[in-house]
Predicted model as a PDB file, atoms N, CA, C, CB and O in Angstrom, pLDDT in the B-factor column:
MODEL        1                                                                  
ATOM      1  N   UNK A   1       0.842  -1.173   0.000  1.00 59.00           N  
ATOM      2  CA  UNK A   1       0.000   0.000   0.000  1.00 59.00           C  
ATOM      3  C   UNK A   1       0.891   1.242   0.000  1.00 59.00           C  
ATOM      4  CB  UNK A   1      -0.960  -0.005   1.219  1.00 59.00           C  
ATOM      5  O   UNK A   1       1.934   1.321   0.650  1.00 59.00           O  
ATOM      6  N   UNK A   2       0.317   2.359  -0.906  1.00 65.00           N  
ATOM      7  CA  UNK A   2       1.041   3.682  -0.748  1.00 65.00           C  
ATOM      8  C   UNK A   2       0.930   4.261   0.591  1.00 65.00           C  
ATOM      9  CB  UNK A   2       0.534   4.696  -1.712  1.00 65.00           C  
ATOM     10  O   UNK A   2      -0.013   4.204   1.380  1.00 65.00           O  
ATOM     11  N   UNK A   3       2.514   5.050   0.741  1.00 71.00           N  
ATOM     12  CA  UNK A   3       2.458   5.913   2.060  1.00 71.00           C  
ATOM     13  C   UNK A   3       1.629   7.582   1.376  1.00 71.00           C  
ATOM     14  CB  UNK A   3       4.503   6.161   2.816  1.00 71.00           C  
ATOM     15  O   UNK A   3       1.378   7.983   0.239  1.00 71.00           O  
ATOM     16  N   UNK A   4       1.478   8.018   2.430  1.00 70.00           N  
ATOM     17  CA  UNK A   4       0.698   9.249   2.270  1.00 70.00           C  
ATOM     18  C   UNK A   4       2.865  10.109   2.803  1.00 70.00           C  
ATOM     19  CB  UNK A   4      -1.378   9.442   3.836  1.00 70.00           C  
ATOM     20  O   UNK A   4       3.924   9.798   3.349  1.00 70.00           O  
ATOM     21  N   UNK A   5       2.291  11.034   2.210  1.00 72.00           N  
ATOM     22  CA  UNK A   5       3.404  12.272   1.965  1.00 72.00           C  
ATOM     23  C   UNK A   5       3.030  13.671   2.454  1.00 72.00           C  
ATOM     24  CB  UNK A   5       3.687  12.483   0.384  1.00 72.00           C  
ATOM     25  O   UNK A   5       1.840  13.890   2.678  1.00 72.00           O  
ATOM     26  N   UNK A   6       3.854  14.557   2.624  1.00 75.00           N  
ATOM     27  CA  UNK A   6       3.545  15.416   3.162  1.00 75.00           C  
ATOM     28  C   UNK A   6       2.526  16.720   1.838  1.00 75.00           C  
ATOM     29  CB  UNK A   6       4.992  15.757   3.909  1.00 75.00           C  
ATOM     30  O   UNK A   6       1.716  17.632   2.010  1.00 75.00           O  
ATOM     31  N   UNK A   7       3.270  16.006   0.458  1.00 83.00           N  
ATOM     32  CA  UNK A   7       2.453  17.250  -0.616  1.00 83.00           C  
ATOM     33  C   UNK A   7       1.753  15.873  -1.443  1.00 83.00           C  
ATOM     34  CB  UNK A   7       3.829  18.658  -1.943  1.00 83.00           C  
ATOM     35  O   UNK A   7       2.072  15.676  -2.616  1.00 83.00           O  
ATOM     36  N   UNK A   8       1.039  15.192  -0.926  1.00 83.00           N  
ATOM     37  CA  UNK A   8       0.235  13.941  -1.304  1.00 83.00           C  
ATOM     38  C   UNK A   8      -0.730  15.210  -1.699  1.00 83.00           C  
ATOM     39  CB  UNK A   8      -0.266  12.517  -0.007  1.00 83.00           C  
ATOM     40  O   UNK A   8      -0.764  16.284  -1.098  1.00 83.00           O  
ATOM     41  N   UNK A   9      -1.894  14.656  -3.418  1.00 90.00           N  
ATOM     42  CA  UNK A   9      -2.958  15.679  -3.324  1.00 90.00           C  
ATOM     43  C   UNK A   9      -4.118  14.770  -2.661  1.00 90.00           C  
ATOM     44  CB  UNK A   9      -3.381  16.405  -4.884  1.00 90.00           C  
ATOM     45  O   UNK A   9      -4.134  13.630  -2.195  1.00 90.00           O  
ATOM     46  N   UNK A  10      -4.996  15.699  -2.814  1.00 89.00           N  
ATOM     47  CA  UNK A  10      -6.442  15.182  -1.762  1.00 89.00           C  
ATOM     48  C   UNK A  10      -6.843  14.218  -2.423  1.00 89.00           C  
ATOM     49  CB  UNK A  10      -7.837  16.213  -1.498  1.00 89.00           C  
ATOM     50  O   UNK A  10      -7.208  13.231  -1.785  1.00 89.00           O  
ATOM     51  N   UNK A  11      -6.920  14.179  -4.169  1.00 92.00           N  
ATOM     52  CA  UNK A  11      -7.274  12.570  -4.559  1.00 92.00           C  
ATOM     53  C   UNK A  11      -6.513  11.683  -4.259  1.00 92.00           C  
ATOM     54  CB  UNK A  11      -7.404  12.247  -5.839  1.00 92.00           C  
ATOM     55  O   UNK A  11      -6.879  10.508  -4.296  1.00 92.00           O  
ATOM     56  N   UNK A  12      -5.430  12.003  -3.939  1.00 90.00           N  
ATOM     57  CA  UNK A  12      -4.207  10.519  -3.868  1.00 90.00           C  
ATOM     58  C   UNK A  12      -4.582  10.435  -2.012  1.00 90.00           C  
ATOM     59  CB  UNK A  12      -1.707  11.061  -4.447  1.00 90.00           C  
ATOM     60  O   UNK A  12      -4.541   9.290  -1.560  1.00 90.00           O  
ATOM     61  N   UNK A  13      -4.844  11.296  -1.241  1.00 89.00           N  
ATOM     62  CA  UNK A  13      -4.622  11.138   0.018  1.00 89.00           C  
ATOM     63  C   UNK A  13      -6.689   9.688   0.491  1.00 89.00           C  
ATOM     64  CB  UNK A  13      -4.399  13.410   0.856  1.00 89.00           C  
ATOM     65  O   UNK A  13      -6.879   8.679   1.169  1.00 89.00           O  
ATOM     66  N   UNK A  14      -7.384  10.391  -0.213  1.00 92.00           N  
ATOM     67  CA  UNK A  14      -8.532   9.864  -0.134  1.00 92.00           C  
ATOM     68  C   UNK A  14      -8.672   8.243  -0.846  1.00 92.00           C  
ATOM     69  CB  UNK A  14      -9.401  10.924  -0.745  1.00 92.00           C  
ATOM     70  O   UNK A  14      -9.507   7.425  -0.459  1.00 92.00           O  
ATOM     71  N   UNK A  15      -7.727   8.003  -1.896  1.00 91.00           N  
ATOM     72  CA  UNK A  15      -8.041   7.253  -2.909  1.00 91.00           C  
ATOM     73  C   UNK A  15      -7.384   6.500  -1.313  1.00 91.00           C  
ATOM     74  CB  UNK A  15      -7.432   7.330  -4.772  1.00 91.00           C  
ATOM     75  O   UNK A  15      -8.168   5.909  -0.571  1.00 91.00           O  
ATOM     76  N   UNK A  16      -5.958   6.626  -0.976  1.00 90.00           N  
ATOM     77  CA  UNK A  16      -4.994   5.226   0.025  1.00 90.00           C  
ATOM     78  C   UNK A  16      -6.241   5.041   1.474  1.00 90.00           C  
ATOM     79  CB  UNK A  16      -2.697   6.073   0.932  1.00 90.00           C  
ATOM     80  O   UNK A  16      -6.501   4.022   2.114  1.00 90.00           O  
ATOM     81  N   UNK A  17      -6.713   6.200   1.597  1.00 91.00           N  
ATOM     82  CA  UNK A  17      -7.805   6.119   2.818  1.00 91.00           C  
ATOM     83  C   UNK A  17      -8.828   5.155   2.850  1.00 91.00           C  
ATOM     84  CB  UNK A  17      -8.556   7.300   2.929  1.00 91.00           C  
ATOM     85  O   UNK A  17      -9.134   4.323   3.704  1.00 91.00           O  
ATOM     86  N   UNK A  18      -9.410   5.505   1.474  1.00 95.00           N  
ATOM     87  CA  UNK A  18     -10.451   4.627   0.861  1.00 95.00           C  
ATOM     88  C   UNK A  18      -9.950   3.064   1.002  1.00 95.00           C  
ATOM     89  CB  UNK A  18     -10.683   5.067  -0.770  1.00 95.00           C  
ATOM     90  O   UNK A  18     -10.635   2.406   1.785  1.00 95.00           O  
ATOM     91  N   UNK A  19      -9.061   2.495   0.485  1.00 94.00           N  
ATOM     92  CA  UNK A  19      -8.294   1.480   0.107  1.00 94.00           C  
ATOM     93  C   UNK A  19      -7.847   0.868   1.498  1.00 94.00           C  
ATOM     94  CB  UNK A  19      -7.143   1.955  -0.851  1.00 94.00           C  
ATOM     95  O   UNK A  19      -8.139  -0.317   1.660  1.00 94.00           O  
ATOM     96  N   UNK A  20      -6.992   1.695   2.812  1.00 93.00           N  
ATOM     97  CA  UNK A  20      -7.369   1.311   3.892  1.00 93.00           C  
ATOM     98  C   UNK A  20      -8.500   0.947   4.536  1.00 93.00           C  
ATOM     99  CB  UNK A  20      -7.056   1.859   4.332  1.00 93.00           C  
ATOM    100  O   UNK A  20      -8.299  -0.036   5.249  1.00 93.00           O  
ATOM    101  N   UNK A  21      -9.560   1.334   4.566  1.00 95.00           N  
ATOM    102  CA  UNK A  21     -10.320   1.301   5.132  1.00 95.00           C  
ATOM    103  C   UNK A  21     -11.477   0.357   4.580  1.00 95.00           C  
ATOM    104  CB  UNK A  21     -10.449   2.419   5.356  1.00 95.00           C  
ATOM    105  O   UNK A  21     -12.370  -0.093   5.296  1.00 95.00           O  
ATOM    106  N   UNK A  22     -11.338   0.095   3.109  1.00 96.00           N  
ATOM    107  CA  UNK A  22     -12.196  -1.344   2.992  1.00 96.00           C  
ATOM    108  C   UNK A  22     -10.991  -2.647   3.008  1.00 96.00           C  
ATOM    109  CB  UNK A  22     -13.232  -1.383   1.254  1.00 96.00           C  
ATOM    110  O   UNK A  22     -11.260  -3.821   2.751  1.00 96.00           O  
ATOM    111  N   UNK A  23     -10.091  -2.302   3.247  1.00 96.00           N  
ATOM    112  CA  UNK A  23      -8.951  -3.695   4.042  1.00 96.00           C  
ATOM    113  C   UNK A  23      -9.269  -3.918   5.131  1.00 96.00           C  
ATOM    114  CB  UNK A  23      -7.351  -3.495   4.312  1.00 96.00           C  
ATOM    115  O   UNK A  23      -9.120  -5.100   5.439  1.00 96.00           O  
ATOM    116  N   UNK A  24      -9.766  -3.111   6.097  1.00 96.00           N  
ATOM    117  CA  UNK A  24      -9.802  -2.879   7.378  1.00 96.00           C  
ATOM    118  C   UNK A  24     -11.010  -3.871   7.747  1.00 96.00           C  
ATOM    119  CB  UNK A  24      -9.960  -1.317   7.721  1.00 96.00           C  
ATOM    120  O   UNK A  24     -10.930  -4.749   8.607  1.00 96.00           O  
ATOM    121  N   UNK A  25     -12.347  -3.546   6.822  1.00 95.00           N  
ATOM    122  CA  UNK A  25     -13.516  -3.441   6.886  1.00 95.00           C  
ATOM    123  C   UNK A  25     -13.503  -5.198   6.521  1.00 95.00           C  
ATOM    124  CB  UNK A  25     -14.230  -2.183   5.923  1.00 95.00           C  
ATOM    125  O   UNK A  25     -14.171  -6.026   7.141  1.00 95.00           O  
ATOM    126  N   UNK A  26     -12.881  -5.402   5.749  1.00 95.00           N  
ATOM    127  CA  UNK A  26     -12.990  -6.822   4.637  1.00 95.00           C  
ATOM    128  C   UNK A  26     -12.451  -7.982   6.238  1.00 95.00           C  
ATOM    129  CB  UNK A  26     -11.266  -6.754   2.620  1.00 95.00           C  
ATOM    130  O   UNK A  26     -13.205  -8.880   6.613  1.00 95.00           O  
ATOM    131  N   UNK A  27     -11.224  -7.728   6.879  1.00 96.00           N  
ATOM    132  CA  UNK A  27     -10.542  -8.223   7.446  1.00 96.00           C  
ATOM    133  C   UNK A  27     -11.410  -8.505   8.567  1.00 96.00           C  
ATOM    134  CB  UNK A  27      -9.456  -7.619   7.524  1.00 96.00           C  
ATOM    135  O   UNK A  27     -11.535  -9.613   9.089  1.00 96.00           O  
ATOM    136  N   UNK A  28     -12.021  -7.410   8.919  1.00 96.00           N  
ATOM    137  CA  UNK A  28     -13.118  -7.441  10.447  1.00 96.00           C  
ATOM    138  C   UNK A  28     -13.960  -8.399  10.546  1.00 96.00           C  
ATOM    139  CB  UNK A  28     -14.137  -6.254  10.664  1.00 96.00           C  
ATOM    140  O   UNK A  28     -14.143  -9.224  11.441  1.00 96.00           O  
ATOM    141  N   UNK A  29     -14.978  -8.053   8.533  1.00 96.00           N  
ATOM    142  CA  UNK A  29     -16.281  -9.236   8.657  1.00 96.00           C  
ATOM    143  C   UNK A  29     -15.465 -10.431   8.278  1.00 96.00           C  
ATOM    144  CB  UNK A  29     -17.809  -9.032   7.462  1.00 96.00           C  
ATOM    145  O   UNK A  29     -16.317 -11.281   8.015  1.00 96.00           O  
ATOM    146  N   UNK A  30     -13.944 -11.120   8.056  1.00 95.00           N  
ATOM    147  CA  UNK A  30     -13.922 -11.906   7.558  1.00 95.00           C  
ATOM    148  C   UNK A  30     -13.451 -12.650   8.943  1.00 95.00           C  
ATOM    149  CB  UNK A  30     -13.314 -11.795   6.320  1.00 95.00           C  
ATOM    150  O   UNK A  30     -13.185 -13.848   8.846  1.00 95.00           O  
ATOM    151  N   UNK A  31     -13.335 -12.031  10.199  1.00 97.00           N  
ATOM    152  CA  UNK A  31     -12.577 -12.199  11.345  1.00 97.00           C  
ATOM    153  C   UNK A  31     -14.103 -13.035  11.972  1.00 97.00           C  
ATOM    154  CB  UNK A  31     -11.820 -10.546  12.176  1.00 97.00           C  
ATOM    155  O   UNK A  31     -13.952 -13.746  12.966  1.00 97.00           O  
ATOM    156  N   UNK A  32     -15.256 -12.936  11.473  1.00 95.00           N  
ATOM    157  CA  UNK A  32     -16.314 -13.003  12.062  1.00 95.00           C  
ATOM    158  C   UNK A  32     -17.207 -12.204  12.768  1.00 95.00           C  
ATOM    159  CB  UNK A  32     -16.131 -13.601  12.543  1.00 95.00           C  
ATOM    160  O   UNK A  32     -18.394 -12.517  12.870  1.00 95.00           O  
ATOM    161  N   UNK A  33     -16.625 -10.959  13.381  1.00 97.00           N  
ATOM    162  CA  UNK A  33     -17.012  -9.451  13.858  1.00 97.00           C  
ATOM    163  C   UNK A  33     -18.134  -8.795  12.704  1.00 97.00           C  
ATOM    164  CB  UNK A  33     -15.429  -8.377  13.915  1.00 97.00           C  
ATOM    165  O   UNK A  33     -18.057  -8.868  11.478  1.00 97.00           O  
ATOM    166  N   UNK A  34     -19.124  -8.177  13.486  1.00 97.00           N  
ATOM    167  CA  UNK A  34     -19.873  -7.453  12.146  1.00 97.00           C  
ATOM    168  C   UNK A  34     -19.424  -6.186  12.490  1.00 97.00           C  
ATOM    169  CB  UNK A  34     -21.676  -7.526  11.942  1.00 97.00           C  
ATOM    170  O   UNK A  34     -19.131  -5.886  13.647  1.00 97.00           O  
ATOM    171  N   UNK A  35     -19.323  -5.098  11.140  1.00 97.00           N  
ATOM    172  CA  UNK A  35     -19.093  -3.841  10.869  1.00 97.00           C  
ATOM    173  C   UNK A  35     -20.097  -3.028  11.039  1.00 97.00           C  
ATOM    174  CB  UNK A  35     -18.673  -3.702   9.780  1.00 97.00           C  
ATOM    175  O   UNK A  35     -21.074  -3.205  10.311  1.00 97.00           O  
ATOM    176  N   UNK A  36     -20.134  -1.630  12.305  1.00 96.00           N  
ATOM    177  CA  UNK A  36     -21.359  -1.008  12.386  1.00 96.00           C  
ATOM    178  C   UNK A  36     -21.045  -0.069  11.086  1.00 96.00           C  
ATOM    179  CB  UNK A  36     -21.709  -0.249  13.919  1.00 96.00           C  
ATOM    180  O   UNK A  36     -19.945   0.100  10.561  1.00 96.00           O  
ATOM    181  N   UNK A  37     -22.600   0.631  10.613  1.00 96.00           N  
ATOM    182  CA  UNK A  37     -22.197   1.614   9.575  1.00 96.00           C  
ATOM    183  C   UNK A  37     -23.925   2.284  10.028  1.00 96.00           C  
ATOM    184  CB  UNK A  37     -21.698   0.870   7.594  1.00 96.00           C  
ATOM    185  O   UNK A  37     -24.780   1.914  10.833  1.00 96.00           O  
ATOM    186  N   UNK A  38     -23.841   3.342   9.104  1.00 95.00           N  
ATOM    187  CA  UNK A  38     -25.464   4.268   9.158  1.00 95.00           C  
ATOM    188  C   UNK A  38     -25.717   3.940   8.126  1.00 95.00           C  
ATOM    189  CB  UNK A  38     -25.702   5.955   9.301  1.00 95.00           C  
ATOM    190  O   UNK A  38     -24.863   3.189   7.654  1.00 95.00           O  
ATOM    191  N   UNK A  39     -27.098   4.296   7.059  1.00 95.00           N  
ATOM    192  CA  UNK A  39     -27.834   4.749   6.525  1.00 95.00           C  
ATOM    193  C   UNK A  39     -28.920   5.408   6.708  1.00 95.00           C  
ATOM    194  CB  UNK A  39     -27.917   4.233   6.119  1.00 95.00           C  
ATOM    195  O   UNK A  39     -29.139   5.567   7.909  1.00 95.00           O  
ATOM    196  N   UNK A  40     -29.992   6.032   5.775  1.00 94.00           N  
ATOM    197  CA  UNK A  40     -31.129   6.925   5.754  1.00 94.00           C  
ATOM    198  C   UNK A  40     -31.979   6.264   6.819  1.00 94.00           C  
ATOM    199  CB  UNK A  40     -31.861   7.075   4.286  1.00 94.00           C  
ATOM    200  O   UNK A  40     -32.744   7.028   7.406  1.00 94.00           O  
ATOM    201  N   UNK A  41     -31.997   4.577   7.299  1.00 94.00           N  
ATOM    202  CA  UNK A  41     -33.176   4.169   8.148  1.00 94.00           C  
ATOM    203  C   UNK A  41     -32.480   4.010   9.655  1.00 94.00           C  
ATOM    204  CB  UNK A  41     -33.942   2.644   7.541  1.00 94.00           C  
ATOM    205  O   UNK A  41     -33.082   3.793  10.707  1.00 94.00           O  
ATOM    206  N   UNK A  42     -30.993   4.185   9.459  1.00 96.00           N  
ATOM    207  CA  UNK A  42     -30.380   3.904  11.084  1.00 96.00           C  
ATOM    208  C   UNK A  42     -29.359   3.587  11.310  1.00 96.00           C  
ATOM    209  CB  UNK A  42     -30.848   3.029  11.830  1.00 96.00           C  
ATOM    210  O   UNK A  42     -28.587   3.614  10.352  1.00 96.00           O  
ATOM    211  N   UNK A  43     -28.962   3.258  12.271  1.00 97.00           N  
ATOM    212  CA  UNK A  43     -27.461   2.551  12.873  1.00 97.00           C  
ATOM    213  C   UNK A  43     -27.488   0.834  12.651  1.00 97.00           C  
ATOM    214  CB  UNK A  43     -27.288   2.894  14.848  1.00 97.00           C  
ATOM    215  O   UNK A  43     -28.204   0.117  13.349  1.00 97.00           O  
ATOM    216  N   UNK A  44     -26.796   0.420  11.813  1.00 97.00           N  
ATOM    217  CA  UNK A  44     -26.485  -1.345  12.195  1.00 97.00           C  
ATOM    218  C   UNK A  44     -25.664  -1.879  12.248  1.00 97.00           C  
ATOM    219  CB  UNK A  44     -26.817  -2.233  11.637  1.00 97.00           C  
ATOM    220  O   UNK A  44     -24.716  -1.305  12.784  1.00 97.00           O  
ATOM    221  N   UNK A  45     -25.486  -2.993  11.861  1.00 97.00           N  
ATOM    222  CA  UNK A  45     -24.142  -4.042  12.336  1.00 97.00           C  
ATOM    223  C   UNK A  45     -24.512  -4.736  10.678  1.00 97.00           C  
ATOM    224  CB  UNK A  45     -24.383  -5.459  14.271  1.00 97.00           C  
ATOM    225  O   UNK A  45     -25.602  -4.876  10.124  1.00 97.00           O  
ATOM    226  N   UNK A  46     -23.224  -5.049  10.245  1.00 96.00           N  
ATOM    227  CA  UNK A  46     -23.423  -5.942   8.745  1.00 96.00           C  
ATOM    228  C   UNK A  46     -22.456  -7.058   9.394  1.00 96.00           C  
ATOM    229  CB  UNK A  46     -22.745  -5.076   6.909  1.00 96.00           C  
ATOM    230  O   UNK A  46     -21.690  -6.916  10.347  1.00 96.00           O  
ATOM    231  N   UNK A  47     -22.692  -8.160   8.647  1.00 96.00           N  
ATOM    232  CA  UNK A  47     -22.490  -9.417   9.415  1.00 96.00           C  
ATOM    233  C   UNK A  47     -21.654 -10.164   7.936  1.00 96.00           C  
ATOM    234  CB  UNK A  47     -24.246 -10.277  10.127  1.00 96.00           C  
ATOM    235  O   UNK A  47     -22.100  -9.803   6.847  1.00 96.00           O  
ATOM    236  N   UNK A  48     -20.600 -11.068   7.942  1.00 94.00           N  
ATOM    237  CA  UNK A  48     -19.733 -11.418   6.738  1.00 94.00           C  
ATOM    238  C   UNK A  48     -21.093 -11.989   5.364  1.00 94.00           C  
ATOM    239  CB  UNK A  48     -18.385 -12.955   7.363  1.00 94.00           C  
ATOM    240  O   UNK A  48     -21.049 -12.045   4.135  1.00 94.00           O  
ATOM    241  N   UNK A  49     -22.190 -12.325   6.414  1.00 95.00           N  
ATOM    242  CA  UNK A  49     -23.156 -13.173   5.198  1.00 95.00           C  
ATOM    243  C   UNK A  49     -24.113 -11.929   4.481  1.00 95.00           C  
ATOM    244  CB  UNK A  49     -24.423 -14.601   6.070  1.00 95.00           C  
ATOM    245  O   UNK A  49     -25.118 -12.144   3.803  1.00 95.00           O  
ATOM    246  N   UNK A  50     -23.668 -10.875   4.733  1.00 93.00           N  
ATOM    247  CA  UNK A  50     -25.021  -9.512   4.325  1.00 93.00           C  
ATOM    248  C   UNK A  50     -25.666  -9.280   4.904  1.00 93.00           C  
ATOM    249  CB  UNK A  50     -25.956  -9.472   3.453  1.00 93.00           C  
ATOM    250  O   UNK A  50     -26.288  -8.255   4.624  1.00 93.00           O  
ATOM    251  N   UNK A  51     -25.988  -9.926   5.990  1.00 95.00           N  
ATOM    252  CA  UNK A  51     -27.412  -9.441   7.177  1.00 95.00           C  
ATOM    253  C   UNK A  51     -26.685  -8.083   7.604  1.00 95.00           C  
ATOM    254  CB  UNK A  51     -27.796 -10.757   8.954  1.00 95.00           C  
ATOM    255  O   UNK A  51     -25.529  -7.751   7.862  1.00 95.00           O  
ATOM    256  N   UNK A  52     -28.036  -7.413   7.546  1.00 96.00           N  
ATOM    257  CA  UNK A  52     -27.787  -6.264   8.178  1.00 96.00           C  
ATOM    258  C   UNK A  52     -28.669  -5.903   9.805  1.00 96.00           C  
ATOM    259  CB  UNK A  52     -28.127  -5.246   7.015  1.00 96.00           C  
ATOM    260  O   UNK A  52     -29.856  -5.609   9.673  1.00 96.00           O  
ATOM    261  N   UNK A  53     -28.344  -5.917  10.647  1.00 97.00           N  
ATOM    262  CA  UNK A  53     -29.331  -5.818  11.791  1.00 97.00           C  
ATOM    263  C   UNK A  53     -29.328  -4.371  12.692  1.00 97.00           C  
ATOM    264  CB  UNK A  53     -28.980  -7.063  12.787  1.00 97.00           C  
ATOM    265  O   UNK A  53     -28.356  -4.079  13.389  1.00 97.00           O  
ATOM    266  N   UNK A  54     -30.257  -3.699  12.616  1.00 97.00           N  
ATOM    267  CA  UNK A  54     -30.529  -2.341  12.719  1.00 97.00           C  
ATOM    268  C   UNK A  54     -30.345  -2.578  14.395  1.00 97.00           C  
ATOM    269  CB  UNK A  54     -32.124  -1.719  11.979  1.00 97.00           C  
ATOM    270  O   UNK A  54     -31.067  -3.304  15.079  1.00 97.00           O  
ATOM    271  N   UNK A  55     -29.300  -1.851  14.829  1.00 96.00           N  
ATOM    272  CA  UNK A  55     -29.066  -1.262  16.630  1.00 96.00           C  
ATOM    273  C   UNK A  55     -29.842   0.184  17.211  1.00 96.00           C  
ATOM    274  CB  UNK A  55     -27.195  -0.815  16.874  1.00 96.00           C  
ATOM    275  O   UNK A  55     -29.778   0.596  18.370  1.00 96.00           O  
ATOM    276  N   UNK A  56     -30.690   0.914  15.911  1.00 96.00           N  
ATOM    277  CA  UNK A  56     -30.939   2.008  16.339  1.00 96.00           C  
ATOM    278  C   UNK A  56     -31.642   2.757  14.874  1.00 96.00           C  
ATOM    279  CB  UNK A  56     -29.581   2.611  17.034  1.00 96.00           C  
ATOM    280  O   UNK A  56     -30.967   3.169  13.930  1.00 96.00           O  
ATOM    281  N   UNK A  57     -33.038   2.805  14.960  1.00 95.00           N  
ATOM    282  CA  UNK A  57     -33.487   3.336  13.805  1.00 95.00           C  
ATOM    283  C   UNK A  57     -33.750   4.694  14.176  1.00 95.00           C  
ATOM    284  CB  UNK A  57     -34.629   2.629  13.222  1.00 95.00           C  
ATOM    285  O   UNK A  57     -33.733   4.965  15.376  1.00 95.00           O  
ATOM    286  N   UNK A  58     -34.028   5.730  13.206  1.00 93.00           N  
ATOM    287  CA  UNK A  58     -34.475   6.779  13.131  1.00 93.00           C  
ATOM    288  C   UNK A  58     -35.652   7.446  12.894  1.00 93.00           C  
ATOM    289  CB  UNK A  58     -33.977   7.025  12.670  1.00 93.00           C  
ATOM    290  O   UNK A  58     -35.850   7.856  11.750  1.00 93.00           O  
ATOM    291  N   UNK A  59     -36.348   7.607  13.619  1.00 89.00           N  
ATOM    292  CA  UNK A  59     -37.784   8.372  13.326  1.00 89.00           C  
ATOM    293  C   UNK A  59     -37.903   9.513  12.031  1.00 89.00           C  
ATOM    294  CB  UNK A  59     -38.154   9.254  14.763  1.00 89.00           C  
ATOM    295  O   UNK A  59     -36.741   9.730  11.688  1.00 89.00           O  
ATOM    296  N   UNK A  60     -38.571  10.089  11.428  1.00 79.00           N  
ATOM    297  CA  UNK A  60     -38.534  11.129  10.406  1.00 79.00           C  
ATOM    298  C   UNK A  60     -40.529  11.957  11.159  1.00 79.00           C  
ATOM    299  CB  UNK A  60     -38.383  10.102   8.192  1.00 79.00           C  
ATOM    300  O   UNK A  60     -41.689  11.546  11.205  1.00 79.00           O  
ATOM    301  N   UNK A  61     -39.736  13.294  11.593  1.00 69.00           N  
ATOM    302  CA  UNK A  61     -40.404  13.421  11.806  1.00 69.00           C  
ATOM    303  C   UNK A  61     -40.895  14.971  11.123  1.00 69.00           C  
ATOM    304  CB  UNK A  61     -40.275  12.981  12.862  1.00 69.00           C  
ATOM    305  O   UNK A  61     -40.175  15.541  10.302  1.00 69.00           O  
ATOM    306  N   UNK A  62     -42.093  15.496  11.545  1.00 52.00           N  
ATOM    307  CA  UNK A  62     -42.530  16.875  10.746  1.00 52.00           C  
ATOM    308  C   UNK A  62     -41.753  17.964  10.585  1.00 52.00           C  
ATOM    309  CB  UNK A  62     -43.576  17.473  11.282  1.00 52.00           C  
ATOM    310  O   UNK A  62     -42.284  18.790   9.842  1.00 52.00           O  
ATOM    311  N   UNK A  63     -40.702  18.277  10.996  1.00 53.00           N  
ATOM    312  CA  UNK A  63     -39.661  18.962  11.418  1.00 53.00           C  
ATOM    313  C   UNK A  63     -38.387  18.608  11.363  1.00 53.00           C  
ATOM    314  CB  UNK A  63     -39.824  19.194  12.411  1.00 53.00           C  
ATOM    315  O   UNK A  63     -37.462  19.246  11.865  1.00 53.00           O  
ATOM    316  N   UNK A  64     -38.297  17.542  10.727  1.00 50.00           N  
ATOM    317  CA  UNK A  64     -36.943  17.048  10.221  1.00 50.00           C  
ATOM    318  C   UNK A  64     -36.728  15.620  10.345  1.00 50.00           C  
ATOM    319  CB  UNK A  64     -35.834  17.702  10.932  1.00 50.00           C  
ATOM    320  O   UNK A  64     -37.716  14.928  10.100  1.00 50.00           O  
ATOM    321  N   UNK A  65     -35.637  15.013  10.677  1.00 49.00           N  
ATOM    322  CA  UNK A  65     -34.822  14.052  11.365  1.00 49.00           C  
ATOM    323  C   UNK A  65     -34.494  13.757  12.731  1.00 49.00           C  
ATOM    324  CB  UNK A  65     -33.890  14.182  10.974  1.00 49.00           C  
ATOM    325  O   UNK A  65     -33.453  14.075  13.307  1.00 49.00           O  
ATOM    326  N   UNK A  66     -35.473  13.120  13.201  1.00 50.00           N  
ATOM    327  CA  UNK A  66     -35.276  12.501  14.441  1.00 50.00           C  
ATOM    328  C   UNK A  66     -34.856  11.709  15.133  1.00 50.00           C  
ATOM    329  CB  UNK A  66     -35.715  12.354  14.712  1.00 50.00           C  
ATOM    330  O   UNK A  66     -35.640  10.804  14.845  1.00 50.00           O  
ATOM    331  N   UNK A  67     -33.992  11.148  16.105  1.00 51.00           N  
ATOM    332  CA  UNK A  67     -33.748   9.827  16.708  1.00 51.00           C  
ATOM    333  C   UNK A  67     -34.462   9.306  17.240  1.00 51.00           C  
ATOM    334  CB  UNK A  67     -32.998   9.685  17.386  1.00 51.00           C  
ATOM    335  O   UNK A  67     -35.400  10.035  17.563  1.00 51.00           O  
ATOM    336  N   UNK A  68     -34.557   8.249  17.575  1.00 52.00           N  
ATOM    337  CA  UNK A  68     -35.171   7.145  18.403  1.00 52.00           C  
ATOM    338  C   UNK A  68     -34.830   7.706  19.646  1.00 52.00           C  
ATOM    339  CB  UNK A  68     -34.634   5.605  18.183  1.00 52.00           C  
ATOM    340  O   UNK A  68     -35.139   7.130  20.689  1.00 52.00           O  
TER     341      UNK A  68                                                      
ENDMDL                                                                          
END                                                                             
């Protein structure tokens, strides 16, 4: 993997970030651990087989975006 540099540009600094961080991600669910992440319906856990199991959904309410 590339090192980051001190005059690295922001695509090269994001592209090695990116690239860390689904190594990171790959290694975790493959460890057996599920990966929390968000989307538009909430907080969950993804599991190595695709299950996704919601820890915390989000209300939508008249006035915006709400939590649980």
């Amino acid at each position: 993997m590339k090192k980051l540099r001190f005059h690295s540009s922001k695509e090269e600094v994001e592209k090695i970030l990116k690239e860390s961080s689904m190594k990171d991600i790959k290694e975790t669910l493959e460890s057996g651990a599920p990966v929390r992440a968000i989307d538009d319906v909430g907080i969950y856990d993804r599991y190595k087989d695709g299950t996704n199991v919601y820890v915390k959904k989000f209300i939508r309410g008249s006035e915006g975006e709400d939590e649980d």
